[in-house]
Each structure stands twice: as structure tokens, then as C-alpha cells.
mmCIF file of the N, C-alpha and C atoms, coordinates in Angstrom:
data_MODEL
# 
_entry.id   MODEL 
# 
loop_
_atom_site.group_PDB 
_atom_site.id 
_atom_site.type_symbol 
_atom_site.label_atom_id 
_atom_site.label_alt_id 
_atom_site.label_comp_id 
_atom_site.label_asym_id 
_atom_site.label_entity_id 
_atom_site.label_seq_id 
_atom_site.pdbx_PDB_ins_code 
_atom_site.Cartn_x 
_atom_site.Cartn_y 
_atom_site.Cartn_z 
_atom_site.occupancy 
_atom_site.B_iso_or_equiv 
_atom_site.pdbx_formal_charge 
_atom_site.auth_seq_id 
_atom_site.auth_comp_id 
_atom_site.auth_asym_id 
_atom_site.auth_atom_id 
_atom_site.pdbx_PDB_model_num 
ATOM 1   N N  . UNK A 1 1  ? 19.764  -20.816 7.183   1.00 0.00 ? 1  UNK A N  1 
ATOM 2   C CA . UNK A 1 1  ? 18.536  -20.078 6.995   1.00 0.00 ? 1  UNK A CA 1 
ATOM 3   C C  . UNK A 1 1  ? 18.662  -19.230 5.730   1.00 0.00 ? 1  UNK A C  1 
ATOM 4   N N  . UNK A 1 2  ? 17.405  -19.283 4.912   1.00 0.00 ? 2  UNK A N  1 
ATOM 5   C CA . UNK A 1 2  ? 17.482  -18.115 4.091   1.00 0.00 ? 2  UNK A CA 1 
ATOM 6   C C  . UNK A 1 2  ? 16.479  -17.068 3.872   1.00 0.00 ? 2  UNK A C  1 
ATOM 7   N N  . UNK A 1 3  ? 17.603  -15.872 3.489   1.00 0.00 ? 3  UNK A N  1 
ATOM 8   C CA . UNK A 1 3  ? 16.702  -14.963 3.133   1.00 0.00 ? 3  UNK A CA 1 
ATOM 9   C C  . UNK A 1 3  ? 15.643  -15.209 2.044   1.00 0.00 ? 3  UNK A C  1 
ATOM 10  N N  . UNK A 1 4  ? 14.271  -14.420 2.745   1.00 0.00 ? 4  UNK A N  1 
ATOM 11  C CA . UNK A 1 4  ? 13.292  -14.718 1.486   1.00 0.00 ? 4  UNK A CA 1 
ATOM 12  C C  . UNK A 1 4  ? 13.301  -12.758 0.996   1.00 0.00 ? 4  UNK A C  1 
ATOM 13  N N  . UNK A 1 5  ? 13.077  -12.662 -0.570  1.00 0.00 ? 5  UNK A N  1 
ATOM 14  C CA . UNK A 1 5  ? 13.145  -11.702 -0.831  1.00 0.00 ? 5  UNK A CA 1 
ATOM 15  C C  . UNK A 1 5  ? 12.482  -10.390 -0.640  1.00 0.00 ? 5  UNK A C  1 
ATOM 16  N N  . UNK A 1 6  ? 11.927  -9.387  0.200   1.00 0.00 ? 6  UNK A N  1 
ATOM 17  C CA . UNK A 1 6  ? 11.041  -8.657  0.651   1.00 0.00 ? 6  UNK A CA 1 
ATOM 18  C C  . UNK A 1 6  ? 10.116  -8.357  -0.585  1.00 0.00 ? 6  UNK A C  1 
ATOM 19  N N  . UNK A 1 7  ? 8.749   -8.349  -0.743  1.00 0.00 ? 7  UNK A N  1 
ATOM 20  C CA . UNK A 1 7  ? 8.175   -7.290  -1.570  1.00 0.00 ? 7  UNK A CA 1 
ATOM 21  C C  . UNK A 1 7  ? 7.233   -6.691  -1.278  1.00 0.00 ? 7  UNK A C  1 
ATOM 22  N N  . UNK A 1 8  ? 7.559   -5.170  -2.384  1.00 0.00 ? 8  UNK A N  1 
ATOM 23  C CA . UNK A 1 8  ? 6.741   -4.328  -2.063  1.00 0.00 ? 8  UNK A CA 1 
ATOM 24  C C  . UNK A 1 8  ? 5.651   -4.254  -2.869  1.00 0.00 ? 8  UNK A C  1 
ATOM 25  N N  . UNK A 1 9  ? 4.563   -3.877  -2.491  1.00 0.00 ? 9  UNK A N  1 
ATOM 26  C CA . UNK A 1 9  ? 3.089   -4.141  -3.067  1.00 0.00 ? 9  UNK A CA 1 
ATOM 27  C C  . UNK A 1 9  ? 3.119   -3.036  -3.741  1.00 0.00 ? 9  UNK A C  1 
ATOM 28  N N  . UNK A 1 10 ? 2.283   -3.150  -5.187  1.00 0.00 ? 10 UNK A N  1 
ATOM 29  C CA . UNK A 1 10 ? 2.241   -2.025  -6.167  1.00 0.00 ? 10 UNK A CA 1 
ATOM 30  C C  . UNK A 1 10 ? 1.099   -1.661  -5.407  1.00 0.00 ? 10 UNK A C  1 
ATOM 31  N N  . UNK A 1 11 ? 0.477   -0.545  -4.683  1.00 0.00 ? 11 UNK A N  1 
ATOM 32  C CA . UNK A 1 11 ? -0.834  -0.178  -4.629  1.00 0.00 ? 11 UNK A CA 1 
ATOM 33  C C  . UNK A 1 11 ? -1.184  0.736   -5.741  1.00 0.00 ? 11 UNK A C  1 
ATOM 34  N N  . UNK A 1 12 ? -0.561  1.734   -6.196  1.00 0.00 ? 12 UNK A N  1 
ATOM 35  C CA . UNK A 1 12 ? -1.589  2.416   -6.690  1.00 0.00 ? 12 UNK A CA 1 
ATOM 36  C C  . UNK A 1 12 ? -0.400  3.143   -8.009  1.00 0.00 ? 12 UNK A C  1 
ATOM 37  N N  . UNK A 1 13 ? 0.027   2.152   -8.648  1.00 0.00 ? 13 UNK A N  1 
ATOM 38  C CA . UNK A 1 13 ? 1.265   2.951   -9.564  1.00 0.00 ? 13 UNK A CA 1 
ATOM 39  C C  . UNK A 1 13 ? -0.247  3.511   -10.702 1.00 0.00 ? 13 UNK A C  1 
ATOM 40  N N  . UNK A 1 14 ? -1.338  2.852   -10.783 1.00 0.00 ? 14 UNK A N  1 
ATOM 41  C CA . UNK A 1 14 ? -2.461  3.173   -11.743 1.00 0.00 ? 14 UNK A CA 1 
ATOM 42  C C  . UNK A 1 14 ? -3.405  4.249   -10.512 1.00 0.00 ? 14 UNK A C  1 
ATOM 43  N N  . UNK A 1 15 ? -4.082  4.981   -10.982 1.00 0.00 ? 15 UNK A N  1 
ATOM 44  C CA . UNK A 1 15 ? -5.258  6.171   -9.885  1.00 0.00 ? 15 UNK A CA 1 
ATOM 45  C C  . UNK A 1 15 ? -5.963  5.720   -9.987  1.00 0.00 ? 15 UNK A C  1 
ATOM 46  N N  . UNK A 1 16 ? -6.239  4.703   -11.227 1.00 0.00 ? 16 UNK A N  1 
ATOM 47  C CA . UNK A 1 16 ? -7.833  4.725   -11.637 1.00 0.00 ? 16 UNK A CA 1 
ATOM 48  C C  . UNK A 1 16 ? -7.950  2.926   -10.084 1.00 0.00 ? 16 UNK A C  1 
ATOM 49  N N  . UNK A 1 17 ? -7.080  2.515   -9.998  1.00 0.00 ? 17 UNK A N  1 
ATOM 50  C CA . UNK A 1 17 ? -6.829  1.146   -9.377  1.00 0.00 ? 17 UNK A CA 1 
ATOM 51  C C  . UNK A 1 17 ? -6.827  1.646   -7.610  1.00 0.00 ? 17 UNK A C  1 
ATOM 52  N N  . UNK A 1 18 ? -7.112  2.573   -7.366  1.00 0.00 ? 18 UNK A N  1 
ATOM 53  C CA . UNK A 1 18 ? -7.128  3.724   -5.955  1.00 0.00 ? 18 UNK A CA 1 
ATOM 54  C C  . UNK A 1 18 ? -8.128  4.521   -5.694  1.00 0.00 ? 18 UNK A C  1 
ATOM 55  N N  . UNK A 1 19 ? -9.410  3.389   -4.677  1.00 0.00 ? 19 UNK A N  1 
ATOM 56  C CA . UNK A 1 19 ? -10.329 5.163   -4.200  1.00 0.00 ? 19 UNK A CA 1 
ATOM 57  C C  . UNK A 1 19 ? -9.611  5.521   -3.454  1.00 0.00 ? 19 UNK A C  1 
ATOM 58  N N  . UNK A 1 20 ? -8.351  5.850   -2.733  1.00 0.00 ? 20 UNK A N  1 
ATOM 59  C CA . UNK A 1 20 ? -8.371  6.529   -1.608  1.00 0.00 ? 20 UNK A CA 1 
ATOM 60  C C  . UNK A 1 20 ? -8.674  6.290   -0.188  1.00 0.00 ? 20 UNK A C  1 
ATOM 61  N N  . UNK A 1 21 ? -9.424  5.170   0.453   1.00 0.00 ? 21 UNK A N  1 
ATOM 62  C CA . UNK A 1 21 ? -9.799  4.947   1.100   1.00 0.00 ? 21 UNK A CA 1 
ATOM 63  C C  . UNK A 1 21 ? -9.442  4.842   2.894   1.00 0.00 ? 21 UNK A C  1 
ATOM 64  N N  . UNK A 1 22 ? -7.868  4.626   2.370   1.00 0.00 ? 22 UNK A N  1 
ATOM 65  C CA . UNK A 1 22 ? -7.246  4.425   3.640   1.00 0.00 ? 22 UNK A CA 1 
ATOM 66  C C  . UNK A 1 22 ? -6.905  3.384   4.090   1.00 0.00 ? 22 UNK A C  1 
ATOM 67  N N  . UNK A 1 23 ? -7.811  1.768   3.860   1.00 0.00 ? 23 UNK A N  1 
ATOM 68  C CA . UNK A 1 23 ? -7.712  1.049   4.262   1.00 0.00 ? 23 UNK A CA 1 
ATOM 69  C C  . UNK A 1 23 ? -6.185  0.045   4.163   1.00 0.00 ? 23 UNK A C  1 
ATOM 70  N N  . UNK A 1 24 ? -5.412  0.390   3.430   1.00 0.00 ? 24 UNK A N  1 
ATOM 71  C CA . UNK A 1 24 ? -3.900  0.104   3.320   1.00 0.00 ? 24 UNK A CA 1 
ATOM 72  C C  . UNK A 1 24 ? -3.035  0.896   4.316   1.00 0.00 ? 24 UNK A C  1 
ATOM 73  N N  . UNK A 1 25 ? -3.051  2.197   4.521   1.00 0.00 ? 25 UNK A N  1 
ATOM 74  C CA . UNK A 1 25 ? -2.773  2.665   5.530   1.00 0.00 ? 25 UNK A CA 1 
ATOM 75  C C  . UNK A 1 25 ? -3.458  2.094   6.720   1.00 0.00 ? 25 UNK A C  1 
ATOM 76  N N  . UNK A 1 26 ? -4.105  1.645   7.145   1.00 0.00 ? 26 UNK A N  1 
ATOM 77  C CA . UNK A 1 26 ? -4.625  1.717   8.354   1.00 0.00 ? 26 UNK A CA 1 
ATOM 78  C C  . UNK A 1 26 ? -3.982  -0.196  8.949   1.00 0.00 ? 26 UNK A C  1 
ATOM 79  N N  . UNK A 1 27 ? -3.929  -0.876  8.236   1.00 0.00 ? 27 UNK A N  1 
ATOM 80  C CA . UNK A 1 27 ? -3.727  -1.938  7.929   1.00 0.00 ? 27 UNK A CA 1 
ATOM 81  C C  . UNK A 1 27 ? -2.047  -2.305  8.237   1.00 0.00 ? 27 UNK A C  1 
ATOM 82  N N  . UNK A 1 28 ? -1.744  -1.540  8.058   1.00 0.00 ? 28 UNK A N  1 
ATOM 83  C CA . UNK A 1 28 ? -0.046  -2.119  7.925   1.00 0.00 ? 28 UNK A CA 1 
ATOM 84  C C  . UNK A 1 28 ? 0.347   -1.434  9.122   1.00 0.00 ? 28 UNK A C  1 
ATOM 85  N N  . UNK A 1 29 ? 1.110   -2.935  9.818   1.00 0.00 ? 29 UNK A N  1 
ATOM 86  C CA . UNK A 1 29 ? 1.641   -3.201  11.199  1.00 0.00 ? 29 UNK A CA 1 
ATOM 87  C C  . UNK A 1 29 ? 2.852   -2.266  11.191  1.00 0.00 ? 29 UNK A C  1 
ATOM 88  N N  . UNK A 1 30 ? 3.299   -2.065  10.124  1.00 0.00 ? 30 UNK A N  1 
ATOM 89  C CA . UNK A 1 30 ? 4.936   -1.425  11.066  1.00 0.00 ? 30 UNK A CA 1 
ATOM 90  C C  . UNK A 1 30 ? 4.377   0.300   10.470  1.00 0.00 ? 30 UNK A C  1 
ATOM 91  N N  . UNK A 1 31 ? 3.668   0.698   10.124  1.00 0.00 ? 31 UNK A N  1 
ATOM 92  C CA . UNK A 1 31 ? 3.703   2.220   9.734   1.00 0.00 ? 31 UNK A CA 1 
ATOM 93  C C  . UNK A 1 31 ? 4.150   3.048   8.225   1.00 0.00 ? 31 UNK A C  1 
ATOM 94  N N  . UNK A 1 32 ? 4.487   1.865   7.778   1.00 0.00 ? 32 UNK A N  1 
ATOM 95  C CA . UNK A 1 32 ? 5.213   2.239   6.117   1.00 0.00 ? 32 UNK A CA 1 
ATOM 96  C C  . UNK A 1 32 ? 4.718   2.889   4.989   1.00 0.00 ? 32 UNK A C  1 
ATOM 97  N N  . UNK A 1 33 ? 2.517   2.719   4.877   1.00 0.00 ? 33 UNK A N  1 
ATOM 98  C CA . UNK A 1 33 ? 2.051   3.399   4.199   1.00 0.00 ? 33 UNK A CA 1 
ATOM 99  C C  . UNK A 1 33 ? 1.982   4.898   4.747   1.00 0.00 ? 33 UNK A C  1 
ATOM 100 N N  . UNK A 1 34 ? 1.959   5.618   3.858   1.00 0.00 ? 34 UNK A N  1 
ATOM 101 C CA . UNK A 1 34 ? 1.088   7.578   3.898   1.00 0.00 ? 34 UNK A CA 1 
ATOM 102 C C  . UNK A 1 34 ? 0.370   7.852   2.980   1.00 0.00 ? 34 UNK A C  1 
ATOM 103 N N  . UNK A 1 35 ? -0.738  8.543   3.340   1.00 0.00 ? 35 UNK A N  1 
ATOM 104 C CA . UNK A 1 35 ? -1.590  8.981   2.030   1.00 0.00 ? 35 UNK A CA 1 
ATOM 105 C C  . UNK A 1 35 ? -1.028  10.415  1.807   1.00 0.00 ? 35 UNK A C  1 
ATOM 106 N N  . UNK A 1 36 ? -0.727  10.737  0.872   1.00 0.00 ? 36 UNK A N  1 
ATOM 107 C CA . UNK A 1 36 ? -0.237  11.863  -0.077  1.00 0.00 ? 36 UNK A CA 1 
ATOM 108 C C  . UNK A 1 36 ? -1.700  12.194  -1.139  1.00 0.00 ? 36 UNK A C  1 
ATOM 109 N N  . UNK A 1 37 ? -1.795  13.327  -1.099  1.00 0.00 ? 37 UNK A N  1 
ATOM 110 C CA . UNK A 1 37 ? -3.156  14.365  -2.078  1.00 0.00 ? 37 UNK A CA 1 
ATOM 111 C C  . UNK A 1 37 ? -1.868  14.565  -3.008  1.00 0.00 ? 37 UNK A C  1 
ATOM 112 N N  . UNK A 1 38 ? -3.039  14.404  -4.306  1.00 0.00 ? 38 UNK A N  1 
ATOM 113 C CA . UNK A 1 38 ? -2.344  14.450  -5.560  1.00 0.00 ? 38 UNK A CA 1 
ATOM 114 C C  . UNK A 1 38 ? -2.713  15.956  -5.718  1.00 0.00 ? 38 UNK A C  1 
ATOM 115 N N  . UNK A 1 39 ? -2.110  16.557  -6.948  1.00 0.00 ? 39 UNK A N  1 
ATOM 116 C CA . UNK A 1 39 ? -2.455  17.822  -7.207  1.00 0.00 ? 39 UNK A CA 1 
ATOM 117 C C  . UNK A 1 39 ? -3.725  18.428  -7.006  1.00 0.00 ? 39 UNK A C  1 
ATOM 118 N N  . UNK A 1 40 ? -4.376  17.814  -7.107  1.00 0.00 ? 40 UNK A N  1 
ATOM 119 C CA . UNK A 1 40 ? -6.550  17.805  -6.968  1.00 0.00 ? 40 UNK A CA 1 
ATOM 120 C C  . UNK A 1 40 ? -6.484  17.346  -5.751  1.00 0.00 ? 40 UNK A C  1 
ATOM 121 N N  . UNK A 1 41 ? -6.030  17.229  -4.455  1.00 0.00 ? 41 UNK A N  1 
ATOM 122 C CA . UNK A 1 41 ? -6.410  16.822  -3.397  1.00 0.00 ? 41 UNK A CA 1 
ATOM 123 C C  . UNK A 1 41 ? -6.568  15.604  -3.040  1.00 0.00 ? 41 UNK A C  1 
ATOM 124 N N  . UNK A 1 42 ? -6.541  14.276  -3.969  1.00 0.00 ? 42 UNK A N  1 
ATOM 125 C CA . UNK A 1 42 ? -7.102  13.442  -3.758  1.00 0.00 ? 42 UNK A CA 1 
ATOM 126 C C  . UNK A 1 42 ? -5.801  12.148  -3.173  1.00 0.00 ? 42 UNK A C  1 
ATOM 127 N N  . UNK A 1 43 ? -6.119  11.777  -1.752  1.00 0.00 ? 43 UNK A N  1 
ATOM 128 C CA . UNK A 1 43 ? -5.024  11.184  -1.290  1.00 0.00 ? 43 UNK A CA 1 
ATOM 129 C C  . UNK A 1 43 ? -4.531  10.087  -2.130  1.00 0.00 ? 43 UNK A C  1 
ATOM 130 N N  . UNK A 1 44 ? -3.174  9.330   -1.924  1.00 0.00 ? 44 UNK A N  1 
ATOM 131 C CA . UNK A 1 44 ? -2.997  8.456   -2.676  1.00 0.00 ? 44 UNK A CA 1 
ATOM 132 C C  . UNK A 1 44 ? -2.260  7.565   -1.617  1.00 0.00 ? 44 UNK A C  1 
ATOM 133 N N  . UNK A 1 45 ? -2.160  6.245   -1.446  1.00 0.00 ? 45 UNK A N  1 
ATOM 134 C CA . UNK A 1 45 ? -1.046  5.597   -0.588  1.00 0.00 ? 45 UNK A CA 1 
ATOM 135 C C  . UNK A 1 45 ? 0.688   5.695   -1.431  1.00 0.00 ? 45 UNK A C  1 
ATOM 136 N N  . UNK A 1 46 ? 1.237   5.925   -0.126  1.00 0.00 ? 46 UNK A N  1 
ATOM 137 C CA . UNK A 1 46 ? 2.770   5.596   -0.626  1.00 0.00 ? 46 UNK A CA 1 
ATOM 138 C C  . UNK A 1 46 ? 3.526   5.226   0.038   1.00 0.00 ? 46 UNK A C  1 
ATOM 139 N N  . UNK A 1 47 ? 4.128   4.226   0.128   1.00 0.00 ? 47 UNK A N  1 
ATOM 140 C CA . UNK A 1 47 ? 4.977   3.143   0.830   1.00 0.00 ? 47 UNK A CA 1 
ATOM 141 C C  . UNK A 1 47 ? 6.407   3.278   0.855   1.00 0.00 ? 47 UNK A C  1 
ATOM 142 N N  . UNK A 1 48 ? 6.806   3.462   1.792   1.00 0.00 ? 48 UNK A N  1 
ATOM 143 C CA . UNK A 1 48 ? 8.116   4.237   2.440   1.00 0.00 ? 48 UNK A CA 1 
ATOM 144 C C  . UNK A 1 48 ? 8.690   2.478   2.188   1.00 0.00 ? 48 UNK A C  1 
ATOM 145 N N  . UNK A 1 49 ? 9.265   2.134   1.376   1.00 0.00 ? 49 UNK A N  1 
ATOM 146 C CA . UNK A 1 49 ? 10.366  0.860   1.437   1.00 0.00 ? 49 UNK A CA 1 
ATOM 147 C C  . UNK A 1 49 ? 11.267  0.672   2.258   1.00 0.00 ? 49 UNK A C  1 
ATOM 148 N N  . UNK A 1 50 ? 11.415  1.916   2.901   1.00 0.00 ? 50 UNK A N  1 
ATOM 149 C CA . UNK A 1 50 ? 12.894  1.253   4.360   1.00 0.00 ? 50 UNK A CA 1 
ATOM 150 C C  . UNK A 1 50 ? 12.338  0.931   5.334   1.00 0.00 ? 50 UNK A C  1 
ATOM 151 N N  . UNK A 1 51 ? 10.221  0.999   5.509   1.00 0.00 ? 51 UNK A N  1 
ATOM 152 C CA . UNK A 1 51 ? 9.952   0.553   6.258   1.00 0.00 ? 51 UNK A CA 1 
ATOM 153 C C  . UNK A 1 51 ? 9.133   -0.995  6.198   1.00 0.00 ? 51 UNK A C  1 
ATOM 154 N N  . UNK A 1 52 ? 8.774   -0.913  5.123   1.00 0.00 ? 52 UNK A N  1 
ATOM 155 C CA . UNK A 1 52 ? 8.291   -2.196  4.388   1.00 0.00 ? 52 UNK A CA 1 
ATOM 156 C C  . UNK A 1 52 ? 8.364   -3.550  4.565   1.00 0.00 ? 52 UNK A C  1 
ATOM 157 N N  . UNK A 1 53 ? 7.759   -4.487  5.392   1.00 0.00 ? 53 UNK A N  1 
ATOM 158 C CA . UNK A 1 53 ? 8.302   -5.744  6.204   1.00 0.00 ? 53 UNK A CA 1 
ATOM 159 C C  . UNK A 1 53 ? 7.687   -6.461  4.818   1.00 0.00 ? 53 UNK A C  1 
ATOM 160 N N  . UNK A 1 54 ? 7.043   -6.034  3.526   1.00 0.00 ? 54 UNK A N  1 
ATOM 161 C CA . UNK A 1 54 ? 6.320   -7.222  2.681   1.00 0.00 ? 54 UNK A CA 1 
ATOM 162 C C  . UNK A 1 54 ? 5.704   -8.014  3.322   1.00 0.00 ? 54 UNK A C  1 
ATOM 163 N N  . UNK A 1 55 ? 4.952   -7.878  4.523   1.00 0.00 ? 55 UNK A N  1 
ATOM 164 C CA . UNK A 1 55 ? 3.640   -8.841  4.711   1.00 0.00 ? 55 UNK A CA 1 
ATOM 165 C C  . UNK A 1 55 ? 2.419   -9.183  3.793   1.00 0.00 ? 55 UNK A C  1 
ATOM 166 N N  . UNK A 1 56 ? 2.363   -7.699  2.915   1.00 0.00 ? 56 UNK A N  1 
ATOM 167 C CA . UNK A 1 56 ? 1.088   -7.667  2.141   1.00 0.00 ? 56 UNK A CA 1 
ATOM 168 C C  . UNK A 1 56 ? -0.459  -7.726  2.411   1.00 0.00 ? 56 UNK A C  1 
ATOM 169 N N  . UNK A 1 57 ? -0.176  -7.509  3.957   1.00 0.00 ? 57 UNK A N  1 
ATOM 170 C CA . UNK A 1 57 ? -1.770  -7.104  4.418   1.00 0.00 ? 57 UNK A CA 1 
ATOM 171 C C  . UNK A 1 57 ? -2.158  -5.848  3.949   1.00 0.00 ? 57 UNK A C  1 
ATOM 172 N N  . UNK A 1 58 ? -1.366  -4.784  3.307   1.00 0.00 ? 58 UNK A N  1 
ATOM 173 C CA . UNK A 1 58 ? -2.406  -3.504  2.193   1.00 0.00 ? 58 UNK A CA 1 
ATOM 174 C C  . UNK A 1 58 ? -2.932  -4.563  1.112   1.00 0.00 ? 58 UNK A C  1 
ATOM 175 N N  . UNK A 1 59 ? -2.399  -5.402  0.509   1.00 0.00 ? 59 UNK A N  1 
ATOM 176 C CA . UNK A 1 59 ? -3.371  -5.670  -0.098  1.00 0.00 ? 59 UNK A CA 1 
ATOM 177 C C  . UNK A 1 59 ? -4.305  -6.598  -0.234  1.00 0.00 ? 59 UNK A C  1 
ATOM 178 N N  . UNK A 1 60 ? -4.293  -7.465  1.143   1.00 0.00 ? 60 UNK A N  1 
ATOM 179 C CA . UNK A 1 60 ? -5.523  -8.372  1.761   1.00 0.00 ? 60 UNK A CA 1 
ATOM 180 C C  . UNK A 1 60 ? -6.386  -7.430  2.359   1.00 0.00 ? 60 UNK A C  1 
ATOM 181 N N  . UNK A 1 61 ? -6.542  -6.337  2.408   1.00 0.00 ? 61 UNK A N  1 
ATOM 182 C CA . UNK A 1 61 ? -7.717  -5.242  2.864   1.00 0.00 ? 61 UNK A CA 1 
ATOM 183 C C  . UNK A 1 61 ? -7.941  -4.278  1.537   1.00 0.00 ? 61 UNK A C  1 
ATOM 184 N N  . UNK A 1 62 ? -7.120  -4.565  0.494   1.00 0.00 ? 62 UNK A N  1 
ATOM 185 C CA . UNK A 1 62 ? -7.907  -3.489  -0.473  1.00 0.00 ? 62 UNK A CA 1 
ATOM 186 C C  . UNK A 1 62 ? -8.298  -3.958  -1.825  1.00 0.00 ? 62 UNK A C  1 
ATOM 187 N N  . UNK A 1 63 ? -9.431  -3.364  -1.338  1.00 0.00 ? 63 UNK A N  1 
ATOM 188 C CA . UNK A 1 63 ? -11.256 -3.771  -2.244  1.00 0.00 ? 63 UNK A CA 1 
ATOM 189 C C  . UNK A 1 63 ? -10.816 -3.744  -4.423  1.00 0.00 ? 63 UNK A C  1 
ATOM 190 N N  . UNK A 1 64 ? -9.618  -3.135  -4.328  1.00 0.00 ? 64 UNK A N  1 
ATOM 191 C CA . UNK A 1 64 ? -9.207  -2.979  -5.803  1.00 0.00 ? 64 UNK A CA 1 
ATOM 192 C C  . UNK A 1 64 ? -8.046  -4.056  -6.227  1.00 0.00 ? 64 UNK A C  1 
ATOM 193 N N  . UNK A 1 65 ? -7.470  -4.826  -4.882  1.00 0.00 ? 65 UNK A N  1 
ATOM 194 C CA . UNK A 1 65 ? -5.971  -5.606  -5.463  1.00 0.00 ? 65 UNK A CA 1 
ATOM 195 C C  . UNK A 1 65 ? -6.662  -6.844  -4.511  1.00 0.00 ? 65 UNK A C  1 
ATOM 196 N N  . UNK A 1 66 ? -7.786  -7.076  -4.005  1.00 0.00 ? 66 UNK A N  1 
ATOM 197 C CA . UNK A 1 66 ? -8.319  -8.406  -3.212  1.00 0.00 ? 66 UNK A CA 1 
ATOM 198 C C  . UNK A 1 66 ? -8.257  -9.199  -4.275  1.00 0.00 ? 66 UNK A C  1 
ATOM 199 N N  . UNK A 1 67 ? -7.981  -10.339 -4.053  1.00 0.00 ? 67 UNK A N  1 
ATOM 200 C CA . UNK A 1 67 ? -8.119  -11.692 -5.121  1.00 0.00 ? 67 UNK A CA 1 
ATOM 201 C C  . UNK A 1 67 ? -7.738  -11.625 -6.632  1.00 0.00 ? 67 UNK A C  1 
ATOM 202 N N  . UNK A 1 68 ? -6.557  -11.013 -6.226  1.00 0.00 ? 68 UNK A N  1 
ATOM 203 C CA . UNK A 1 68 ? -6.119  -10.390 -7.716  1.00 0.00 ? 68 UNK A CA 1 
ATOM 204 C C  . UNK A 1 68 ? -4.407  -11.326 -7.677  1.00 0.00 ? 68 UNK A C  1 
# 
């Protein structure tokens, strides 16, 4: 058997590529996203990698990385 390599989804290394919405958090089965407020309040997702299974359903639900 082999290992396949885990990855982690860029969501939002760009702000302008992030409303905020949640829908990446809400989405991911094991708990790995958090939204974090940037200095202005404005949440951001951030993905804890030790929890990270790389399924990539944050970004089959988000409206900025869909069909990309």
C-alpha cells in the first residue's frame, strides 16, 4: 500500500480571495478549520495541519476556490 501525500488547501493566503463566510469551516469533517478576526475584525479561515485529513471539501464549498 501506499502512502498518498496529504494536502493542505491554500484558503485564504490572499484576503482579497476570502469573504469570510464560514462555509470551509462548517464543511470540514474532522474540525481542522477556525475562523480567526484579522486586526479589523474580519474573520479569516485557518487550518490547524495536525488536523488536516486533505479531503478538500473547504474547497468544494467555497464560492472563491470552486472550479478553480
Amino acid at each position: 500500500m501506499t502512502m498518498r501525500e496529504k494536502k493542505i488547501p491554500d484558503l485564504c493566503s490572499v484576503k482579497a480571495s476570502c469573504c469570510g463566510c464560514a462555509a470551509c469551516y462548517s464543511a470540514c469533517p474532522v474540525g481542522a478549520i477556525t475562523m480567526i478576526a484579522d486586526e479589523k475584525g474580519f474573520p479569516y479561515p485557518a487550518i490547524d495541519e495536525t488536523i488536516c485529513i486533505g479531503c478538500l471539501h473547504c474547497l468544494d464549498v467555497c464560492a472563491f476556490k470552486k472550479d478553480k
